[in-house]
TORLOKOL-357049 format. One record per residue (C-alpha): residue number from 1; residue in three letters; x, y, z. Coordinates in Angstrom, 3 decimals. Example, Ala and Ser with C-alpha at 12.3 -4.5 7.8 and 13.67 -1.06 7.14 Angstrom:
<rs>
   pos   code       east      north         up
     1    ALA     12.300     -4.500      7.800
     2    SER     13.670     -1.060      7.140
</rs>
This chain:
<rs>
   pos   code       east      north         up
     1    UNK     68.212    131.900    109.836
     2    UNK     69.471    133.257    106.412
     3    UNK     72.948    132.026    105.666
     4    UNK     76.147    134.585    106.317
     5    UNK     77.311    135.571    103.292
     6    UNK     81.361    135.120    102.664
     7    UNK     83.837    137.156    103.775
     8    UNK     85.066    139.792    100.989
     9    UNK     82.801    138.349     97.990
    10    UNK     80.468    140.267     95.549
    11    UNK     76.896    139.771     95.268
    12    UNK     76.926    136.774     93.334
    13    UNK     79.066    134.796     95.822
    14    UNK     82.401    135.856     93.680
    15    UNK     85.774    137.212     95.563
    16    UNK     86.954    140.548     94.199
    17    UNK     90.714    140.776     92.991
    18    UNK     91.585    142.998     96.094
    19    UNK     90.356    139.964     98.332
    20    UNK     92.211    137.305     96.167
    21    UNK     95.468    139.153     96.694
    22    UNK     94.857    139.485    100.454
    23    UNK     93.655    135.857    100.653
    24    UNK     97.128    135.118     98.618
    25    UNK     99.108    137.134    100.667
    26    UNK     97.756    135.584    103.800
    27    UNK     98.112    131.517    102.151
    28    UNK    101.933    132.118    101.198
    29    UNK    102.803    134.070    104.722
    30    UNK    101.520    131.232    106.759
    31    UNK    103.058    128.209    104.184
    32    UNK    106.600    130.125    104.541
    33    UNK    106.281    129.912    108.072
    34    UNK    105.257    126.556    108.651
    35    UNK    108.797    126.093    106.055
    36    UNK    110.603    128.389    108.031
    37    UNK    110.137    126.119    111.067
    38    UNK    110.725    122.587    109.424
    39    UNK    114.051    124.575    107.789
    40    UNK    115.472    124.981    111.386
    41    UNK    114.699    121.427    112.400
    42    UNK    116.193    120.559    109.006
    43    UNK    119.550    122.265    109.560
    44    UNK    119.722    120.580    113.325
    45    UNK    119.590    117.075    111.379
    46    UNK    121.437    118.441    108.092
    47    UNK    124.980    116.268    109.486
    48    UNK    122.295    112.851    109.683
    49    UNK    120.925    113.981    106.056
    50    UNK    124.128    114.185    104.372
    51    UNK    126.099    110.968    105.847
    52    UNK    122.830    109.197    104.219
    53    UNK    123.094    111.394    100.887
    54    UNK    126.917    109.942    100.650
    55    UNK    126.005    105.834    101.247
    56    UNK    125.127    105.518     97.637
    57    UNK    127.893    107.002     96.132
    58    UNK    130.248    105.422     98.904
    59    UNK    128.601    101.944     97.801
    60    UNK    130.084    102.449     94.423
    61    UNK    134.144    101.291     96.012
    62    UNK    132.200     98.093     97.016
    63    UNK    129.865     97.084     94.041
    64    UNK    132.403     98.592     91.004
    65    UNK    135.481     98.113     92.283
    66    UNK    136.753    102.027     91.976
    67    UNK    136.665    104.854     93.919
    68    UNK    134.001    107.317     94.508
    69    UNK    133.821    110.514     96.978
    70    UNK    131.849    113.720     97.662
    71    UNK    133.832    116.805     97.129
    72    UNK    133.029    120.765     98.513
    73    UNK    134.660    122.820     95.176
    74    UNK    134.728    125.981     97.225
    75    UNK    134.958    127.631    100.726
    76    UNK    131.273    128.151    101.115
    77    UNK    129.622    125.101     99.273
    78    UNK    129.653    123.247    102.486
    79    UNK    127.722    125.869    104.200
    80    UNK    125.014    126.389    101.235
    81    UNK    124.818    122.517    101.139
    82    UNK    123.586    122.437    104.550
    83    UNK    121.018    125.526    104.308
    84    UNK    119.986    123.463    100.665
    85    UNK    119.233    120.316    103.272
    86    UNK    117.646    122.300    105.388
    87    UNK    115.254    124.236    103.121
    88    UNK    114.501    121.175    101.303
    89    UNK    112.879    119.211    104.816
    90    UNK    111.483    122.525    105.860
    91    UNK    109.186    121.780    102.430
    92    UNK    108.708    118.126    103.108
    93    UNK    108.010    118.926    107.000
    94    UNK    105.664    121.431    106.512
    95    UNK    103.699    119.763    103.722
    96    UNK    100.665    119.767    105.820
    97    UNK    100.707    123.457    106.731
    98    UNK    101.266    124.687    102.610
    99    UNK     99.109    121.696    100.991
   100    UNK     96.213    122.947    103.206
   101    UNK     97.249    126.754    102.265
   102    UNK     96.624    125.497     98.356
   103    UNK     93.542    124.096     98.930
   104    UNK     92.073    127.214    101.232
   105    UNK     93.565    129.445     98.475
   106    UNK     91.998    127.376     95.478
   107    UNK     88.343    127.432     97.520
   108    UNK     88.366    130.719     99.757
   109    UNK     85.610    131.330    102.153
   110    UNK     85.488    127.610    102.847
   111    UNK     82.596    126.059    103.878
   112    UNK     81.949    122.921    106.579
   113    UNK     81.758    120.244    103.807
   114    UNK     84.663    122.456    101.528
   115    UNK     86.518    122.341    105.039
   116    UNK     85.962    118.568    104.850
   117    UNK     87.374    118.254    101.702
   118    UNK     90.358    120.188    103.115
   119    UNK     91.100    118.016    105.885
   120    UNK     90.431    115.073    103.850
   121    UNK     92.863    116.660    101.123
   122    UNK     95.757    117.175    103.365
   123    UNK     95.396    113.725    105.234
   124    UNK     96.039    112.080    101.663
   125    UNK     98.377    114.257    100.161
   126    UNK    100.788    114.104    102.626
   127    UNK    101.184    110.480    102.710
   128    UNK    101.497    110.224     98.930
   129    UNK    103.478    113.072     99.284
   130    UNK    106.258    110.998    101.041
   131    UNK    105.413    107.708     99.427
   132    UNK    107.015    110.043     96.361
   133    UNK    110.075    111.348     98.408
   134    UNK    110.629    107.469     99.246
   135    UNK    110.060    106.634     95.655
   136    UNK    112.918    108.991     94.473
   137    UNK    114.965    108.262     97.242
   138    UNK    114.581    104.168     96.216
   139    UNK    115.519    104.650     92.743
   140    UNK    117.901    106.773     93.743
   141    UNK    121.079    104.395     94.352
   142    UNK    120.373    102.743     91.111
   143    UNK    120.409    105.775     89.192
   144    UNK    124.060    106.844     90.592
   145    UNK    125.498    103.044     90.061
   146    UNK    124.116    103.323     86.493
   147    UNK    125.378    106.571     85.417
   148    UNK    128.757    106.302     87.495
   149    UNK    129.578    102.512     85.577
   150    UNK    130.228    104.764     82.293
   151    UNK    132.861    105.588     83.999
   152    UNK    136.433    103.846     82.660
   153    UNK    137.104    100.898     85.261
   154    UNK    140.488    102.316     86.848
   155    UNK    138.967    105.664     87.303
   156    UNK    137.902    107.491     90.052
   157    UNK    134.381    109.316     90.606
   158    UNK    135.054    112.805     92.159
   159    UNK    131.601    114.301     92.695
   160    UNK    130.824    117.773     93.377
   161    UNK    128.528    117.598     96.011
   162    UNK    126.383    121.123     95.030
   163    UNK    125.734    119.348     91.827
   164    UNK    124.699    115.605     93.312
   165    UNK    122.682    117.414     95.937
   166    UNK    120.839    119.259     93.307
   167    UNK    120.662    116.000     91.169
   168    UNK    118.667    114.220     94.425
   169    UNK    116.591    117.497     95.386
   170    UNK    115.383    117.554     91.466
   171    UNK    114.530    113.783     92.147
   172    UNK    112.946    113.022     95.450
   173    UNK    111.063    116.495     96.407
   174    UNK    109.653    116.764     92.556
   175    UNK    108.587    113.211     92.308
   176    UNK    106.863    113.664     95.761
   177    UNK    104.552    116.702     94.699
   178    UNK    103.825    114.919     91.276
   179    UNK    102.204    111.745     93.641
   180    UNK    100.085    114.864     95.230
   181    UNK     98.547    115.951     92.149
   182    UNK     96.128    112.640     91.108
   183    UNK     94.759    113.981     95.049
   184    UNK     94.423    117.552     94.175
   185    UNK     91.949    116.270     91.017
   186    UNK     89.916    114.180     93.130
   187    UNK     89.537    117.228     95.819
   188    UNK     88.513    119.603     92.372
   189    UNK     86.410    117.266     91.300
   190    UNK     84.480    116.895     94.758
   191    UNK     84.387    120.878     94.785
   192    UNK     82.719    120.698     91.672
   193    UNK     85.227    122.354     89.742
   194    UNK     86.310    119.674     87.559
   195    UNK     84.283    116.466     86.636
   196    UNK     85.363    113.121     85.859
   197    UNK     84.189    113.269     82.051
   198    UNK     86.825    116.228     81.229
   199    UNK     90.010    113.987     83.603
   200    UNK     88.863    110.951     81.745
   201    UNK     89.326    112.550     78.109
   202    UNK     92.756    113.970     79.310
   203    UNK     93.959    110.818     79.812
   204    UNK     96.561    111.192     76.719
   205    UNK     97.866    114.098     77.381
   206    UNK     98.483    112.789     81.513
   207    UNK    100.310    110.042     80.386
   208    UNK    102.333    112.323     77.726
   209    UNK    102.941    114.658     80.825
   210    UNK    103.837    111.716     83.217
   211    UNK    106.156    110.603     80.483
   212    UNK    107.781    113.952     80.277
   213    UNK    108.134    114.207     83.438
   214    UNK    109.792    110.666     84.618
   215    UNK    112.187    111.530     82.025
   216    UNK    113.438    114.659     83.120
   217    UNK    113.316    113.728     86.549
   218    UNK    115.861    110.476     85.519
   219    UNK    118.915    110.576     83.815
   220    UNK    118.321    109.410     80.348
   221    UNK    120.443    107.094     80.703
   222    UNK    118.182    105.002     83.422
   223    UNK    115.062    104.319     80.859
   224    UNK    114.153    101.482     83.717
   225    UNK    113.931    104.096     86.503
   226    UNK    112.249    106.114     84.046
   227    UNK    109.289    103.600     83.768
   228    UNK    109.560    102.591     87.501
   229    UNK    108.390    105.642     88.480
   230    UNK    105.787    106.343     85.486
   231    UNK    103.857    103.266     86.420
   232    UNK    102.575    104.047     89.891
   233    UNK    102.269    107.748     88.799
   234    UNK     99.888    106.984     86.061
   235    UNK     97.971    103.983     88.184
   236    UNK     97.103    107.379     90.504
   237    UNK     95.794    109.283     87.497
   238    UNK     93.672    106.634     86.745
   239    UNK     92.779    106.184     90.489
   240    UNK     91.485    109.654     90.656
   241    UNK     89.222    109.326     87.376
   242    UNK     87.544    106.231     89.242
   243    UNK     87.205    108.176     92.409
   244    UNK     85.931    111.180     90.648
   245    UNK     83.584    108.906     88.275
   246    UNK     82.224    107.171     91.639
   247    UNK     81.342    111.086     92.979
   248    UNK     79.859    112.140     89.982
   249    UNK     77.651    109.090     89.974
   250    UNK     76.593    109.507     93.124
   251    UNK     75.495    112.905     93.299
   252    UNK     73.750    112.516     89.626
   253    UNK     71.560    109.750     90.928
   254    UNK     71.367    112.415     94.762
   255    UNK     69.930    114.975     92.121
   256    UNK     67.465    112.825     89.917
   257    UNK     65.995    111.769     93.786
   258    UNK     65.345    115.350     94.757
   259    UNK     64.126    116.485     91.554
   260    UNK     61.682    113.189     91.654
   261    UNK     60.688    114.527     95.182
   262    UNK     59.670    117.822     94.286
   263    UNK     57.563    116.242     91.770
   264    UNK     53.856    116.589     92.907
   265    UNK     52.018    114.177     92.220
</rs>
């Protein structure tokens, strides 16, 4: 039985720009949803979230010997705090829902082994996904004792809490979809869209990007942090070249069999 061709493509297998749009339009509807659901569970646990969001700046009374507190500059900061919270673990939630929306968007018409690669795709993601949430929110007590000590010593910190929230949204959420990326190579790579040979000679400019990165995601003042979260960030770059140079391998020597096969003798 000849095989169905996909949905919305041209004759030589290719989707039209009519189809990508609807194929877009359909990916982003059904991520917003799955964030629109994890938002409401996020603003039911938005009062847990932001007694933990305080602890590290309360530590500060304890381990500097001054005073440190939260503070709401307006009437409706409190209120835009919590819908902040509860936006941000709508994302984190529903990171399986819109990591498998990229993938089906980046490969439409997916076949069984592209659905595979899918499944496979969102099964790692996720978890690096929220080892990098839990990497930001680790560093993140050193980074406020570090930049709060500049402070004179019979001084108090009054923080405005918009601008700390925003400070540990930039940190934990953007380090967590950086940890996704050394996946999203490997999952290219086994679509045969990118090989290991062209991640391998990008290797300076990831580690220029990582760099970059670390650096705007820590205060400058915290070069350690900086490098704490570099290192594991470029041991996945690397991880994904090895995984992608493994593939490769493999399906050269695949070919050279099947060419030798159709060899008559």
């Amino acid at each position: 039985m000849a095989a169905r061709p996909r949905k919305s493509a041209n004759s030589d297998g290719r989707m039209s720009l009519g189809a990508h749009l609807v194929e877009f339009r359909k990916r982003i509807f059904r991520a917003l949803l799955g964030v629109a659901i994890g938002a409401i569970i996020g603003w039911l646990l938005s009062d847990q979230i932001l007694v933990a969001l305080a602890t590290p700046v309360n530590t500060i009374t304890s381990t500097q010997g001054r005073g440190a507190s939260l503070n709401f500059t307006d009437v409706s900061q409190a209120f835009d705090l919590r819908l902040q919270i509860a936006i941000t673990v709508g994302i984190v939630l529903s990171s399986p829902v819109w990591l498998y929306q990229i993938w089906a968007f980046l490969v439409p018409g997916l076949t069984r082994r592209e659905k595979q690669y899918a499944v496979g795709f969102v099964l790692t993601a996720v978890p690096l996904f929220l080892a990098g949430c839990a990497a930001g929110w680790y560093v993140l007590p050193h980074m406020v004792s570090i930049l709060t000590s500049f402070a004179p010593q019979d001084t108090t910190n009054i923080i405005n809490a918009g601008t700390y929230y925003s400070f540990v949204l930039k940190l934990v959420v953007a380090i967590g979809i950086a940890f996704v990326l050394p996946v999203l190579l490997v999952l290219l790579n086994f679509a045969g869209i990118l090989s290991a040979t062209s991640i391998l000679k990008s290797w300076r400019i990831a580690i220029l990007v990582i760099i970059l990165f670390c650096a705007i995601a820590t205060p400058s003042a915290d070069v350690f942090s900086m490098f704490l979260l570099a290192i594991p960030m470029i041991f996945l770059f690397y991880s994904a070249a090895l995984i992608a140079w493994i593939h490769d391998r493999r399906k050269a020597r695949a070919q050279e069999k099947f060419d030798a096969e159709l060899v008559v003798p």
